[in-house]
C-alpha positions as CSV (number, residue, x, y, z in Angstrom):
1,X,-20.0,27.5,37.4
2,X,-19.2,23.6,36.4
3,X,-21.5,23.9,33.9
4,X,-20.2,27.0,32.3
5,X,-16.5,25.3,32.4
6,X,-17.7,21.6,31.7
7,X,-19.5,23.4,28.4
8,X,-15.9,25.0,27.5
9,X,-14.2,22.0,27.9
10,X,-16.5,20.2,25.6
11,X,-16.5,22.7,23.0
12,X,-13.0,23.2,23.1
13,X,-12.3,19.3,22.7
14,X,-15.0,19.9,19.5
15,X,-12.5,22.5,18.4
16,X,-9.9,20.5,17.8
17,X,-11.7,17.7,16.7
18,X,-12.3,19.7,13.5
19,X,-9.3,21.1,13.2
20,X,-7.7,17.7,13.6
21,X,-10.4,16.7,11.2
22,X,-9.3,19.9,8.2
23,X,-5.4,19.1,8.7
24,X,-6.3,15.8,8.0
25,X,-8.1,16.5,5.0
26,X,-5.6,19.2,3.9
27,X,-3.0,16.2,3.8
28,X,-5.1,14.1,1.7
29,X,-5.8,16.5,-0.4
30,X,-2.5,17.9,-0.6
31,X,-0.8,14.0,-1.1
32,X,-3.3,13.5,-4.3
33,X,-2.2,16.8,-6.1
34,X,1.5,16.6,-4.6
35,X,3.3,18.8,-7.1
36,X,7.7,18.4,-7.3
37,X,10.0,20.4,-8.8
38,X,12.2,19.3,-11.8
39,X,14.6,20.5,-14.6
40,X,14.1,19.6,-18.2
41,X,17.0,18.3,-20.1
42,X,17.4,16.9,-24.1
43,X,18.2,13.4,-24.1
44,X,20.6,14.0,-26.7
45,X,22.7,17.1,-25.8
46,X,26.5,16.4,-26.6
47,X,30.0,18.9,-26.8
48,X,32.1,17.5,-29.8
49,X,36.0,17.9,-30.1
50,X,38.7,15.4,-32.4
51,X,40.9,13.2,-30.9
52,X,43.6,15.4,-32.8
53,X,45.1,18.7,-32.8
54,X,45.2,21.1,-35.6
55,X,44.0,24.3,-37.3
56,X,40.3,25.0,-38.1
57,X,40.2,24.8,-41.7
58,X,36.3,25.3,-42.4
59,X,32.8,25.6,-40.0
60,X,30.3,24.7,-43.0
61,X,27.4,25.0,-40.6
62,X,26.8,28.0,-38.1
63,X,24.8,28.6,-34.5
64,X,21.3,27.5,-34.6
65,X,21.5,25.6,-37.9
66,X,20.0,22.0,-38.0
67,X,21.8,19.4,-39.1
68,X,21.5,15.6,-40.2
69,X,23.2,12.8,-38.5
70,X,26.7,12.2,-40.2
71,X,27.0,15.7,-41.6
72,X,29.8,17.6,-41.6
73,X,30.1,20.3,-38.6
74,X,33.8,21.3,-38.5
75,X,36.7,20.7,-40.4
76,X,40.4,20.7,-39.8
77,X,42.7,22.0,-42.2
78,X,43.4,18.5,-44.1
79,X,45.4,19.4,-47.3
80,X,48.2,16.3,-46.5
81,X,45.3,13.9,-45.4
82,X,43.9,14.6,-48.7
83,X,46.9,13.6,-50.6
84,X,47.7,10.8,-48.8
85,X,44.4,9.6,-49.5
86,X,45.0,10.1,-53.4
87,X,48.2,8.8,-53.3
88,X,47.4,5.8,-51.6
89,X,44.5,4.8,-53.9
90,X,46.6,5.6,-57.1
91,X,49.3,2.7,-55.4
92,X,46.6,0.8,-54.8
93,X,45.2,1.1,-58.2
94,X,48.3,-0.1,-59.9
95,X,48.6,-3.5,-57.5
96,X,45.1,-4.3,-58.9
97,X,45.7,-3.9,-62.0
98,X,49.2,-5.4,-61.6
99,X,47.3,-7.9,-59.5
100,X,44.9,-8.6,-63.0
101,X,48.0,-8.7,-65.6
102,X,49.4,-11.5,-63.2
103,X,45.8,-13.5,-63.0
104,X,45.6,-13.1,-67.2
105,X,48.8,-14.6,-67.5
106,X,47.8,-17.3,-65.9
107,X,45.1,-18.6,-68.0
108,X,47.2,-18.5,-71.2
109,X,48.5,-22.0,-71.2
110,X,51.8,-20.5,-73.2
111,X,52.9,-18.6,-70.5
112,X,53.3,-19.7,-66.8
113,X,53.1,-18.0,-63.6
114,X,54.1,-19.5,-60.4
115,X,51.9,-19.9,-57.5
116,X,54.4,-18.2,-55.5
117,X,54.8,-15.2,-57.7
118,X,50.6,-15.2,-58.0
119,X,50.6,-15.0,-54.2
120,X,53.0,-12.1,-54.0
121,X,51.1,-9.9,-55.9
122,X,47.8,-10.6,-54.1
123,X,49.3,-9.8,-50.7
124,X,51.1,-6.2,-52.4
125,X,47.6,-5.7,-53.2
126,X,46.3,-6.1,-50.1
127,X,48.2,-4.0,-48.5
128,X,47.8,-1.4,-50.9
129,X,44.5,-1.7,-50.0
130,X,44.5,-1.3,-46.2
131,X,47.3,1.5,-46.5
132,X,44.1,3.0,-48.2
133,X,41.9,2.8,-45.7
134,X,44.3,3.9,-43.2
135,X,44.8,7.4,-45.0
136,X,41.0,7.4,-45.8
137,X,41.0,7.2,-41.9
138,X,43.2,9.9,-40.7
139,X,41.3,12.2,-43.1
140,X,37.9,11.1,-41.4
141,X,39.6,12.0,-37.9
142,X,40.0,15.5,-39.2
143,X,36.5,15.9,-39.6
144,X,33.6,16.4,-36.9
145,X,30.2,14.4,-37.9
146,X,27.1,15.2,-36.1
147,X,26.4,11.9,-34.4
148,X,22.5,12.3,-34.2
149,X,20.3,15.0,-35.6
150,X,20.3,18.4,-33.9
151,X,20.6,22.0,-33.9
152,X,24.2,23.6,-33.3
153,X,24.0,25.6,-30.0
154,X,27.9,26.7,-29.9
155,X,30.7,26.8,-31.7
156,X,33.7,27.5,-29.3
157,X,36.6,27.9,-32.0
158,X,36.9,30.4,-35.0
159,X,38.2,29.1,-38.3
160,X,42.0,29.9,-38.0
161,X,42.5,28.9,-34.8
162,X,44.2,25.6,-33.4
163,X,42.7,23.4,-31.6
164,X,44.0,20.4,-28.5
165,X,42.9,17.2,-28.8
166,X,39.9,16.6,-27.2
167,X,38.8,20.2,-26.9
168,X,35.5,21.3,-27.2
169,X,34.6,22.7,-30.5
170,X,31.0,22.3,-31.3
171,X,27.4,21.5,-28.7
172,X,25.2,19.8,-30.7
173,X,21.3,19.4,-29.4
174,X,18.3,17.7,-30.2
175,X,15.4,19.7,-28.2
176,X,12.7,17.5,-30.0
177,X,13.1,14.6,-27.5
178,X,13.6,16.1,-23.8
179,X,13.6,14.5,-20.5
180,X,11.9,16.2,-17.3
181,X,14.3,14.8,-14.6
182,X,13.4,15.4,-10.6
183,X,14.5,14.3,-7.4
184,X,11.3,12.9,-5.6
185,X,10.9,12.2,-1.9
186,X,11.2,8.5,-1.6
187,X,7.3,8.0,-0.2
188,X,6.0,10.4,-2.7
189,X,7.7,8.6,-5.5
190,X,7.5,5.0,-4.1
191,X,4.4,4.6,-6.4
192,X,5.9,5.5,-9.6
193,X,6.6,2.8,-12.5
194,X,8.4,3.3,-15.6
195,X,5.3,3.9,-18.6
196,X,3.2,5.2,-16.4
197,X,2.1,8.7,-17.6
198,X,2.2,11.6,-15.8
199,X,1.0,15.4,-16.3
200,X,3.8,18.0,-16.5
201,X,4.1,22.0,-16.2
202,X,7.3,23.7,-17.5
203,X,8.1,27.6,-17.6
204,X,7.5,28.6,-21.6
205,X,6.8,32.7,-21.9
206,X,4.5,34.4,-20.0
207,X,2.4,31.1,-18.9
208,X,3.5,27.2,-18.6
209,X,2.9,24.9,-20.9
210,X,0.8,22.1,-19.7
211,X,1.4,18.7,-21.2
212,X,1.6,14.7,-20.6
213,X,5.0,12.5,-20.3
214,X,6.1,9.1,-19.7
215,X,7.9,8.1,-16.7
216,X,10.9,6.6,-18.5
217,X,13.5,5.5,-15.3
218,X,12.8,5.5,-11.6
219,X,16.1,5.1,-9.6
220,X,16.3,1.8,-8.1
221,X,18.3,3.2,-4.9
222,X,17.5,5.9,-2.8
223,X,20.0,8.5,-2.3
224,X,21.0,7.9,1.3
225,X,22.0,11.7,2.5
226,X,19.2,13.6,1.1
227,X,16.5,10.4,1.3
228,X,15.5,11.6,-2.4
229,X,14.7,9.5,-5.3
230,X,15.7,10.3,-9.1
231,X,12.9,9.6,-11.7
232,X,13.1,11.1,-15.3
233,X,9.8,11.5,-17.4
234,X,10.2,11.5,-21.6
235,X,8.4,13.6,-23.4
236,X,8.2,15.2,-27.6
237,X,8.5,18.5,-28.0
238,X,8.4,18.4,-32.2
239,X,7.6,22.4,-32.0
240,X,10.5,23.4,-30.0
241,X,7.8,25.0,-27.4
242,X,9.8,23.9,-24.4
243,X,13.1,24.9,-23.9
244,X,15.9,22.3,-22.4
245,X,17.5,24.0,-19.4
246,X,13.6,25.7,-18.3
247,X,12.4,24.4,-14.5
248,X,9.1,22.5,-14.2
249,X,7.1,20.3,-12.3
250,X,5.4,16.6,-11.7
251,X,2.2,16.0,-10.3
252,X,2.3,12.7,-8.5
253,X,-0.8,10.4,-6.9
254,X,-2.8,10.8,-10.5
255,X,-1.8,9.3,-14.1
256,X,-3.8,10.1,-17.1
């Protein structure tokens, strides 16, 4: 009877041996292919308003086009700012040349021209100038440039409508360039360095798309309440494939 129960004691203690052994093994394995969760985002992804108010005079571009950087997106109605502007440059045109008449008198050796009177019409003609570019200016500021190159996502406003200052009239994004941005566990991610490459999934259709980033910014804290650590991964999408906004994931503990 010993027997019997000294050989169910061992092979009981052999039991868990190998299952201590497998749940071992399952964590190694499991810590080389650790997979996380992540969003991707466009690094340049941007809502544009005007520091003014006004009336939408004109939307040259519509949803989905692509547009250059300094292109025109949206206009506000600017018929005075475009006056101003012409008026100011013919006042301007008249110093000069008000300005030259005085400078030709001056080399004639007949006729003299005081320093003081010289001096007078360079600063009327500076100011002239700088009134200019002020009007120039206020005619800019009713205009909306594309600050980088991108495709027009929304347009909030119709033409016709006013508009506050600093309201959102136009998103602007470049999907070309994207980031794939996820919160890591602090020990998972402790390894990670910025250029290090990484592989990537991330939803696209029926199947993800598998592909390669670079690990572009690990956070150099912890955040304390959740114990997580931010790390964003670059990556080209020239084709458009992936779309900003789809979920993904990292695999961590191998780089190719």
């Amino acid at each position: 009877m010993k027997q019997i129960l000294l050989n169910i004691k061992n092979r009981l203690i052999l039991l868990l041996a190998l299952l201590s052994l497998s749940t071992g093994l399952s964590l190694a394995q499991g810590a080389k292919a650790l997979w996380v969760n992540g969003i991707t985002v466009s690094i340049n992804d941007a809502t544009l308003g005007t520091s003014l108010a006004g009336i939408i005079g004109k939307r040259p571009c519509k949803e989905g086009d692509f547009v250059k950087q300094g292109q025109v997106v949206i206009e506000l109605d600017n018929k005075l700012e475009e006056l101003e502007v012409a008026r100011r440059k013919e006042v301007m045109d008249l110093k000069k040349t008000d300005l030259d008449s005085t400078r030709a008198l001056t080399q004639k050796s007949a006729i003299s021209v005081s320093k003081e009177e010289l001096d007078k019409k360079i600063s009327e003609y500076n100011v002239a100038a700088v009134e200019y570019e002020l009007a120039k200016e206020q005619l800019r500021k009713r205009q909306i440039f594309a600050p980088f190159e991108g495709s027009i996502t929304e347009l909030f406003l119709q033409v016709g409508e006013a508009c506050q200052a600093q309201q959102p009239m136009v998103r602007l994004v470049d999907t070309r360039h994207c980031y794939f941005v996820s919160n890591v566990d602090a020990k998972a991610g402790y390894a990670l360095k910025a250029g290090q490459t990484v592989k990537l999934e991330v939803e696209a259709g029926a199947s993800p798309v598998a592909f390669q980033g670079t690990v572009s910014f690990v956070a150099p804290v912890v955040d304390p309440a959740s114990g997580l650590l931010k790390v964003k991964v670059v990556f080209e999408n020239p084709e458009g494939k992936i779309r900003p906004g789809a979920a993904g994931r990292m695999l961590l503990g191998e780089s190719k």
